[in-house]
C-alpha positions, -999 to +999 in steps of 0.1 A: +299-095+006+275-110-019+239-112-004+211-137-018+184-122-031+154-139-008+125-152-031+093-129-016+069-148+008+036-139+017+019-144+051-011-147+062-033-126+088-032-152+114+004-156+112+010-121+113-012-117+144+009-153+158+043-133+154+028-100+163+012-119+198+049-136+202+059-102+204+037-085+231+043-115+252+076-111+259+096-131+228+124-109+216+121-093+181+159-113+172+142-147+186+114-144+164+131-135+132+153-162+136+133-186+146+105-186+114+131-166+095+120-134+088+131-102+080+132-075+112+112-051+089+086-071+083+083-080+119+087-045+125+057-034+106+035-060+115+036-047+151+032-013+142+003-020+121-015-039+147-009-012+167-022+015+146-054+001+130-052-035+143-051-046+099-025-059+082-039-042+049-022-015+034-049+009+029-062+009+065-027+022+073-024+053+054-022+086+070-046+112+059-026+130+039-017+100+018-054+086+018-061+126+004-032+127-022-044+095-035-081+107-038-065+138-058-044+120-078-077+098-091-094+134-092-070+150-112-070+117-140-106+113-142-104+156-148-076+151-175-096+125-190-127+146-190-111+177-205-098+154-236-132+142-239-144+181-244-115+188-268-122+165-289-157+173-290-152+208-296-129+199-326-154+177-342-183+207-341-156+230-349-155+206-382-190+202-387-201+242-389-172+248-409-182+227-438 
């Protein structure tokens, strides 16, 4: 079975919140996806989205632990970065009292 590779759409807020209103009012997930063709994940986020932090945006929908790795991550680069800054340093005044 060959399937077509779907071109990616974006969406905006309001339709999001349209689809996600379809939903809690009693329209079936299948009627909506096939009505403004969509995939059932999407739809399937959306509404747990909305239902967790009432945003569509990625970032308001992180769990704490991913919100904490991510804040390590950029801790532990900025640290790396840092700590070849001092080696270098240390080479060049290494260089400069020996000669």
């Amino acid at each position: 079975m060959n399937k077509i590779k779907r071109k990616r759409r974006t969406f905006t807020d309001d339709f999001k919140n349209q689809m996600v209103s379809l939903y809690q009012h009693g329209k079936s997930r299948s009627e909506i996806v096939a009505e403004y063709d969509l995939t059932p994940s999407a739809l399937d986020r959306w509404i747990t989205q909305s239902s967790q932090s009432g945003s569509f945006k990625t970032k308001d929908n992180r769990s704490p632990q991913e919100q904490e790795l991510i804040a390590l991550r950029k801790e532990l680069k900025q640290l790396r970065m840092e700590n070849d800054i001092l080696k270098q340093a240390a080479l060049i005044i290494g260089r400069k009292s020996l000669s």
